[in-house]
MIKE-121316 format. One record per residue (C-alpha): residue in one letter; x, y, z; residue number from 0. Coordinates in Angstrom, 1 decimal. Layout:
BEGIN
   type       xx       yy       zz   seq
      A        X        Y        Z   NUM
...
***
This chain:
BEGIN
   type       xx       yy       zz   seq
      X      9.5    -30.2    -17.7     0
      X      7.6    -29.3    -14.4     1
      X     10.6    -27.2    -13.7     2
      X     10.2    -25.4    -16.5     3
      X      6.3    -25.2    -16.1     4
      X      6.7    -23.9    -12.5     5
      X      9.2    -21.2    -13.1     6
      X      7.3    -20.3    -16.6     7
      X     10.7    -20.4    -18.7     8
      X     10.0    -19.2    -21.7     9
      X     13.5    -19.2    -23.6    10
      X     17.2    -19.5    -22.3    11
      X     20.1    -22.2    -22.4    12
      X     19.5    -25.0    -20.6    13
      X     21.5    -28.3    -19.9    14
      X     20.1    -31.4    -18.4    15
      X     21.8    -34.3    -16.7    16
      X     19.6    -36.9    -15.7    17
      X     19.3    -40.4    -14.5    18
      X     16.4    -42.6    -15.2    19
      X     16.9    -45.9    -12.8    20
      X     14.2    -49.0    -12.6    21
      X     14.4    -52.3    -10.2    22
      X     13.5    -55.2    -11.8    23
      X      9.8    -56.5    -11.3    24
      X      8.4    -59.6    -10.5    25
      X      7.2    -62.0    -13.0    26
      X      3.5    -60.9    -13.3    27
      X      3.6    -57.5    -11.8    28
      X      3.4    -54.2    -13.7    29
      X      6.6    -52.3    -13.9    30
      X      7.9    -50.4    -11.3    31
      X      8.1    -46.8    -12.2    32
      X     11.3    -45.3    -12.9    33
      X     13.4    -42.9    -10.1    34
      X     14.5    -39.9    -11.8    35
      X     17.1    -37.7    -10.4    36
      X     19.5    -35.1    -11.9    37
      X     20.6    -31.6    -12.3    38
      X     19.0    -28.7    -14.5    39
      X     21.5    -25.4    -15.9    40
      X     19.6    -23.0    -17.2    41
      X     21.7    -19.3    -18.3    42
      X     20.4    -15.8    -20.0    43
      X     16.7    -17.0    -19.5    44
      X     13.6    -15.7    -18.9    45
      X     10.4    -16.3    -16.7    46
      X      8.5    -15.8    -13.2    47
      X      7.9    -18.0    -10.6    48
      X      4.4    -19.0    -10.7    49
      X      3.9    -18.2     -6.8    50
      X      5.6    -14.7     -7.2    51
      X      5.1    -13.8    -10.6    52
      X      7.7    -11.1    -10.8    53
      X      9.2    -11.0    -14.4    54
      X     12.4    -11.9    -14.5    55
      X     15.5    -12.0    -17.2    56
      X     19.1    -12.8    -17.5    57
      X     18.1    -15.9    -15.5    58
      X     21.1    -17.9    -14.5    59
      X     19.9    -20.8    -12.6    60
      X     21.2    -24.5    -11.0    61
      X     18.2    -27.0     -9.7    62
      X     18.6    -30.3     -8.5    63
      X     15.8    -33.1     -8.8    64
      X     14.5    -36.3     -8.1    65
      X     11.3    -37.3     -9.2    66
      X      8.9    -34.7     -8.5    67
      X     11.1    -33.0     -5.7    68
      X     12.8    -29.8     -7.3    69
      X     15.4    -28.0     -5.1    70
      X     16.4    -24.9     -6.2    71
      X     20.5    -24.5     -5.3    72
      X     20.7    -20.9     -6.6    73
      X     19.1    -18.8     -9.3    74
      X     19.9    -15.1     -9.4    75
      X     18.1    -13.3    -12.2    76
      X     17.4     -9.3    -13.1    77
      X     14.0     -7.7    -12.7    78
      X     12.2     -5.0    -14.4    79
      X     14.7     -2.3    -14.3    80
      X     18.0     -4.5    -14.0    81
      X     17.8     -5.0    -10.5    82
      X     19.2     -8.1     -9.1    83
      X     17.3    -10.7     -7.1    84
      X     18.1    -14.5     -6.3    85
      X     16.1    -17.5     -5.2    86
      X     16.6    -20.4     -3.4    87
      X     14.5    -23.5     -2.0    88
      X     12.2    -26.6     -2.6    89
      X      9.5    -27.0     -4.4    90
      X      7.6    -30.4     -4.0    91
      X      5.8    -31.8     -6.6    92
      X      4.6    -30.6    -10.2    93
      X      1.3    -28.6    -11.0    94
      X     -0.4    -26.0     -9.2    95
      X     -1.0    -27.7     -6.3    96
      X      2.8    -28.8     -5.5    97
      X      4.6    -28.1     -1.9    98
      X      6.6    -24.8     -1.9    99
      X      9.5    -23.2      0.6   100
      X     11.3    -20.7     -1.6   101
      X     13.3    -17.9     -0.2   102
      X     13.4    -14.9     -2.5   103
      X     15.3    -11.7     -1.6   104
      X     16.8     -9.0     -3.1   105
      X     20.4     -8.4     -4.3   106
      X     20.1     -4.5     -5.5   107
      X     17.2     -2.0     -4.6   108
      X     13.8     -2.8     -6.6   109
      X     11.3     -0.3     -8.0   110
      X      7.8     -0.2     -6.5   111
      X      5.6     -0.6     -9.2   112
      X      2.8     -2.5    -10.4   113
      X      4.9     -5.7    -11.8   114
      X      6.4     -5.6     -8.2   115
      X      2.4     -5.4     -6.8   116
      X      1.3     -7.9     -8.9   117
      X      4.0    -10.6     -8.4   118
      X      2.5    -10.7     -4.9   119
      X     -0.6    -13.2     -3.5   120
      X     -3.7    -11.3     -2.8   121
      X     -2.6    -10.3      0.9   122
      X      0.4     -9.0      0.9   123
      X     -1.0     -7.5     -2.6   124
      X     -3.1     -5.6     -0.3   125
      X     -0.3     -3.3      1.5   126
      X      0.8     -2.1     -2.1   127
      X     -3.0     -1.0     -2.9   128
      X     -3.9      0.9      0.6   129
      X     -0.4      2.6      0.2   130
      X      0.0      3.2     -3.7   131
      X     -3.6      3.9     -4.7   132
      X     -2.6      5.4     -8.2   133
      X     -5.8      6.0     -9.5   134
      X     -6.5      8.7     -6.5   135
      X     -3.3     10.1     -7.6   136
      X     -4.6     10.7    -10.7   137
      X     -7.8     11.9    -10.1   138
      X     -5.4     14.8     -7.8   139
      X     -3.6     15.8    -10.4   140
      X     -6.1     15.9    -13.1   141
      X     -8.0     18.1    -10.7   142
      X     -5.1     20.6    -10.8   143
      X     -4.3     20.0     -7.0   144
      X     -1.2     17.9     -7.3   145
      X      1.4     18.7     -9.7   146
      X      1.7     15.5    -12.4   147
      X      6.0     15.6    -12.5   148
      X      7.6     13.9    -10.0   149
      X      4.5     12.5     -7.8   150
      X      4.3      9.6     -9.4   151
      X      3.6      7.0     -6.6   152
      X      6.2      4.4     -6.2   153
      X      9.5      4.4     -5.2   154
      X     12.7      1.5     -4.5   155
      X     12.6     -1.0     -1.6   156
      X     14.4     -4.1     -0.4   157
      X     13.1     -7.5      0.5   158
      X     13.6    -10.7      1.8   159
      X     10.3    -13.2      1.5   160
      X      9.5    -16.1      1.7   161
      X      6.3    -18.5     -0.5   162
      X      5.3    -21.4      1.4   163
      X      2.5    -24.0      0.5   164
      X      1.8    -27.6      2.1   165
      X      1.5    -30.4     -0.6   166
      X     -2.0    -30.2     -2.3   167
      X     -2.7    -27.3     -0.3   168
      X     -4.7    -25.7     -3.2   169
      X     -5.2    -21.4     -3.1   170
      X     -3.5    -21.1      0.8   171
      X     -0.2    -19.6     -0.1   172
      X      1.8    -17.8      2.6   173
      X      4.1    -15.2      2.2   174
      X      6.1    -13.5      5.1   175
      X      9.2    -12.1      5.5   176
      X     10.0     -8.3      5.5   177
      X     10.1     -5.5      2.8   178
      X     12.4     -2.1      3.1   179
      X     11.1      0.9      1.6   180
      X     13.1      3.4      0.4   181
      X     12.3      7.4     -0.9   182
      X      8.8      6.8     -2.1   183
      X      5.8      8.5     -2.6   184
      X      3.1      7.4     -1.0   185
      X     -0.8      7.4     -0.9   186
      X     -2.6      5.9      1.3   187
      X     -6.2      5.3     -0.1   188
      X     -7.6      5.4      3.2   189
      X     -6.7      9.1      3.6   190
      X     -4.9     10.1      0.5   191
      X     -2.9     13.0      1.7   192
      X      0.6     12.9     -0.2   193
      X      3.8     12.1      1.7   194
      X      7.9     11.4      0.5   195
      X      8.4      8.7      2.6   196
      X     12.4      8.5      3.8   197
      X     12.2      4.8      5.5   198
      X      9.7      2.4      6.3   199
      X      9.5     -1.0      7.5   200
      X      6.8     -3.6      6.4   201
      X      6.6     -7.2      8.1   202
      X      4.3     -9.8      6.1   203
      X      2.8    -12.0      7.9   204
      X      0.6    -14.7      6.6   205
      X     -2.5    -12.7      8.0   206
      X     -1.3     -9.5      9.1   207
      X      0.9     -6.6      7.2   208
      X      2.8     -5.2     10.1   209
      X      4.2     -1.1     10.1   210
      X      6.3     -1.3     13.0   211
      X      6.4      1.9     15.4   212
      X      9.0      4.5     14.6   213
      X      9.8      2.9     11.1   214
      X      8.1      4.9      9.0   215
      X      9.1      8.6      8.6   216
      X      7.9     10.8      5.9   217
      X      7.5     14.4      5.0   218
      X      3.9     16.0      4.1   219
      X      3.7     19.2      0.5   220
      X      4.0     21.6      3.4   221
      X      7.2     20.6      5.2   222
      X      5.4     18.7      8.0   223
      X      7.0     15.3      8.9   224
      X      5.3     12.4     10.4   225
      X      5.3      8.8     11.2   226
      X      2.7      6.0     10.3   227
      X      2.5      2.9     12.4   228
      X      0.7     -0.1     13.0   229
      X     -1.2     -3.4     11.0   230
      X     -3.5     -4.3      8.5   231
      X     -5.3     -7.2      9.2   232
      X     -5.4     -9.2      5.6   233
      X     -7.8    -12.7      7.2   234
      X     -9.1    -14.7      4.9   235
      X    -12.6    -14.4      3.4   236
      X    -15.0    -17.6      3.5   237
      X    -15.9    -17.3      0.0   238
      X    -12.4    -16.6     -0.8   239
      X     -9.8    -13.8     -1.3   240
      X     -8.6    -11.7      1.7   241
      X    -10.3     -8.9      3.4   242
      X     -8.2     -6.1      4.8   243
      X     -8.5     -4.1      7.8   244
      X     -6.3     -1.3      8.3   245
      X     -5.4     -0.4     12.0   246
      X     -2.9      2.3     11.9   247
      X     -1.9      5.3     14.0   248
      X     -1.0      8.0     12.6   249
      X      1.1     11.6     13.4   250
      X      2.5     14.9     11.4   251
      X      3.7     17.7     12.8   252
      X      4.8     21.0     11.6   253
      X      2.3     21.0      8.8   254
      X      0.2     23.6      7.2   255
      X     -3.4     23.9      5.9   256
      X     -3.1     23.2      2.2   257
      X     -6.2     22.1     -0.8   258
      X     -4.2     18.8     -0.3   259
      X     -4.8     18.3      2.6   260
      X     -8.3     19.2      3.0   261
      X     -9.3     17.1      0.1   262
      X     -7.8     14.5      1.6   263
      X    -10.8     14.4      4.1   264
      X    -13.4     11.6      3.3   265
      X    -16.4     12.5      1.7   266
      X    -20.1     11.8      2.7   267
      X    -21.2      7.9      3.0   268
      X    -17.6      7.4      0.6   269
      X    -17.4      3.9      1.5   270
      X    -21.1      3.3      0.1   271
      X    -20.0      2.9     -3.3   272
      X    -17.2      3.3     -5.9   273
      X    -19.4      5.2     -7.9   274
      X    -19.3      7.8     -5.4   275
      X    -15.8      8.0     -5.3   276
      X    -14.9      8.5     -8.5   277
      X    -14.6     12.7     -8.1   278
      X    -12.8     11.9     -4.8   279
      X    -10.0     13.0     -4.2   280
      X     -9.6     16.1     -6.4   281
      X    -12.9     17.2     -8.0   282
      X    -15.4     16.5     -5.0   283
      X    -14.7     17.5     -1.8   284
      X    -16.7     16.7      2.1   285
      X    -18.8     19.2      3.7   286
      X    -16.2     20.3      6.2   287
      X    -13.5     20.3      3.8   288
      X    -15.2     23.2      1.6   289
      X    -16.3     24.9      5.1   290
      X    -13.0     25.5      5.8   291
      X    -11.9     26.1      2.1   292
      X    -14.4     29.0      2.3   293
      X    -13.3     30.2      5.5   294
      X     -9.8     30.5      3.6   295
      X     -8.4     28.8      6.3   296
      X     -4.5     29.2      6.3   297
      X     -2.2     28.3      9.8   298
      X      0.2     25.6     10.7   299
      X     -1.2     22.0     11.7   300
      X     -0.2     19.3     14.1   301
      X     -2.6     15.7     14.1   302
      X     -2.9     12.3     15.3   303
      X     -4.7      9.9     15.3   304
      X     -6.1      6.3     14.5   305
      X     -7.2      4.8     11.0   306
      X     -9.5      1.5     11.4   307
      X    -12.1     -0.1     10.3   308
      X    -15.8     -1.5     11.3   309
      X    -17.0     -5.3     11.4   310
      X    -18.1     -5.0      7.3   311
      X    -14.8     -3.3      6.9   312
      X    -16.0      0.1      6.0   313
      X    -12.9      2.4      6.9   314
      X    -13.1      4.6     10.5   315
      X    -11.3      7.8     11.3   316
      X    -10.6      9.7     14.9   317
      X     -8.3     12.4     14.0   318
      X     -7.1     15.4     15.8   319
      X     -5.9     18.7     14.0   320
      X     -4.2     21.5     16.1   321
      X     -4.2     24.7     14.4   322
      X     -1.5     27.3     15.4   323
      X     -1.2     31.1     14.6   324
      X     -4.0     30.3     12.4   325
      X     -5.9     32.5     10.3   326
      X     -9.8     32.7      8.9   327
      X     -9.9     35.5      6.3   328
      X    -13.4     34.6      3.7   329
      X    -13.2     37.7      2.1   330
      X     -9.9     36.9      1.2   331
      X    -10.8     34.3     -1.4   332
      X    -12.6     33.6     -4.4   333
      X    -16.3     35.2     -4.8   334
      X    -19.1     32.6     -3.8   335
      X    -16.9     30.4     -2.1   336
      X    -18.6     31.6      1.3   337
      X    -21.6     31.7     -0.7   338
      X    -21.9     28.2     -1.6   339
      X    -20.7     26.8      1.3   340
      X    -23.9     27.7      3.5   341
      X    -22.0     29.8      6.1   342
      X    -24.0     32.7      7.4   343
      X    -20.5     34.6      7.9   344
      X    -20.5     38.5      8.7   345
      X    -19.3     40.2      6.5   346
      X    -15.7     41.9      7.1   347
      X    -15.3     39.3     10.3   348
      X    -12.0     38.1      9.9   349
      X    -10.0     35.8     12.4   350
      X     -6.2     35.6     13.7   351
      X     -4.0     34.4     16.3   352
      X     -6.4     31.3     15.8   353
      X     -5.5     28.6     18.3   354
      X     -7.9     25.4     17.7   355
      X     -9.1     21.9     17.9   356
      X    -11.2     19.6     15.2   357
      X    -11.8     16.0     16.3   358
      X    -12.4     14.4     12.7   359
      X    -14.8     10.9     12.8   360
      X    -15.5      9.6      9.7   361
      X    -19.0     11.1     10.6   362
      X    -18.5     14.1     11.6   363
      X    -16.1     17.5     12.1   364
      X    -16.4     18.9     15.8   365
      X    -14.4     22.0     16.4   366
      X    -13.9     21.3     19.9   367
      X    -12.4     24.9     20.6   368
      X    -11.3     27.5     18.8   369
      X     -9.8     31.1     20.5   370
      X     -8.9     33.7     18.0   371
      X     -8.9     37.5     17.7   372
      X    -11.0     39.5     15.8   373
      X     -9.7     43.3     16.0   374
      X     -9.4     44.5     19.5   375
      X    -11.8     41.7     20.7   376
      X    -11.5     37.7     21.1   377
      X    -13.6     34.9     19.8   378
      X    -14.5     31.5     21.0   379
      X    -16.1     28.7     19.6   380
      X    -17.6     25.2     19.3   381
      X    -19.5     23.5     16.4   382
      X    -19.6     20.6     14.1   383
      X    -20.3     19.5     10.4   384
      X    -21.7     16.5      9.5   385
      X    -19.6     14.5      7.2   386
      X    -22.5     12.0      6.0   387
      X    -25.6     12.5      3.7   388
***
């Protein structure tokens, strides 16, 4: 029965042998309790593992047991699409508080979607959120900016983990082991700027999500490409739960100024509040983000830079932009854009040939250079925008 209870079988074949054995007490003494050992079949069933709760069917599954020690020999079962996984281990005791050391891997390419998310404990949960935050992709393309076929986040991946727990060791799971991800789109909630990713590499650790260096590649809307590297930091909470603190670098080259990519820029005081955010990205944009959407910015972009976080976890940015063979043209563009942006622009004073630098803080914009031509003369400047309230 804890078997059952522990993989959550809900139907399926199943075939017992078992074998109840008792030494004889002394005159007086209660009865010893029995040793019970045996074997468990179970074929074409269903369930999820109540440390991984991945839904699983076509279960097919052989378990050997004595008393309350459970040792999974092999189960190989289909997921939510028909792909293939298997699981092997111990399991040590019955409830929710047993011992656990189960392997579980893949045998065929998995979707990433939310059952695959959810199956997770709340850290490693956290990779799947920062990297997959659908709601932002939503809010995109119901602001017209990102096309709603074929950007749905997700994509296939591979992996090989493995659920530990001491004995009675309550809410501390561990899960390490290493995920493969395959042709998927990503966006990351911390800057939600779309990208195909070709390859990437996630290690789990039990507090730290690693992105190892040159194992992510990806592509940007624009035909930039880039890498993504780095950890997110998942320690515990003392009340509870996981925190998660992203520390990633970050480069694209070969890119171009898009909508996408400027929205993609944080907005004032964003990590103040959900409500806030709820217009961001898509129907809200920052200060310097519609500053340069007025300016009808247009050129081809190189960055890097670093994504982190403070001490209460609020998200930190220092991101360069290079801007090549660039182009300001405000006249160019939609009426009142200039307008509303607050830029006391003269009129007719267009830009090329721009060549410029923008360090980009999670508090601010600096253009720390910018040489351009404007008709037979050249221009250079400096400034800044404030990106907070």
């Amino acid at each position: 029965v804890n078997v059952l209870d522990n993989f959550k079988v809900m139907q399926g074949t199943l075939q017992i042998h078992a074998k109840a054995e008792r030494g004889a007490s002394e005159p007086g003494t209660d009865p010893q309790l029995p040793k019970v050992t045996g074997t468990l079949t179970i074929r074409e069933g269903r369930g999820a593992y109540v440390n991984f709760r991945y839904p699983m069917s076509d279960v097919a599954a052989d378990i050997r047991f004595e008393d309350e020690k459970i040792e999974v020999l092999s189960l190989t079962a289909s997921g939510t699409t028909g792909n293939r996984l298997s699981i092997t281990g111990t399991v040590d005791g019955a409830g929710d508080d047993a011992g656990v050391d189960l392997r579980v891997r893949t045998e065929s390419p998995a979707p990433i979607d939310l059952d695959l998310q959810n199956a997770f404990d709340e850290g490693p949960r956290r990779i799947f959120e920062l990297l997959f935050a659908r709601d932002m992709r939503d809010r995109l393309v119901a602001s017209g900016l990102l096309a709603e076929r074929g950007t749905e986040l997700g994509g296939t991946c591979a992996f090989d983990i493995t659920v530990r727990r001491e004995r009675g060791g309550g809410s501390r799971v561990e899960t390490v082991g290493s995920i493969e991800v395959q042709n998927a789109n990503v966006l990351c909630s911390r800057f939600p700027y779309p990208i195909r990713v070709e390859k990437g590499s996630i290690k789990l650790e039990d507090q730290a999500i690693v992105l190892p260096p040159l194992a992510w590649t990806f592509h940007t809307p624009r035909g930039g490409t880039g890498s993504i590297s780095g950890q997110v930091a998942i320690p515990r909470a003392a009340g509870g739960g996981r925190l998660a603190r992203p520390d990633l670098d970050l480069v694209v080259t070969e890119d171009r100024v898009s909508d996408l990519l400027l929205a993609a820029i944080p907005l004032e005081d964003w990590e103040s509040g959900r409500s806030r955010n709820e217009r961001w990205p898509g129907f809200e944009w920052s200060v310097a983000s519609r500053c340069m959407e007025a300016l009808q910015l247009e050129g081809g972009i190189n960055l890097g830079g670093h994504i982190g976080c403070t001490a209460d976890g609020d998200t930190t940015l220092d991101i360069r932009l290079f801007l090549e063979g660039g182009s300001f043209r405000p006249f160019n563009g939609p009426e009142r854009l200039l307008e509303r942006s607050g830029l006391p622009w003269p009129e007719g004073f267009d830009l090329d040939d721009v060549v410029a630098e923008v360090h980009l803080t999670e508090r601010e914009a600096t253009l720390e250079s910018l040489d351009a031509r404007a008709g037979a003369g050249r221009v250079h400047a400096t400034g800044s925008a404030s990106l907070r309230a």
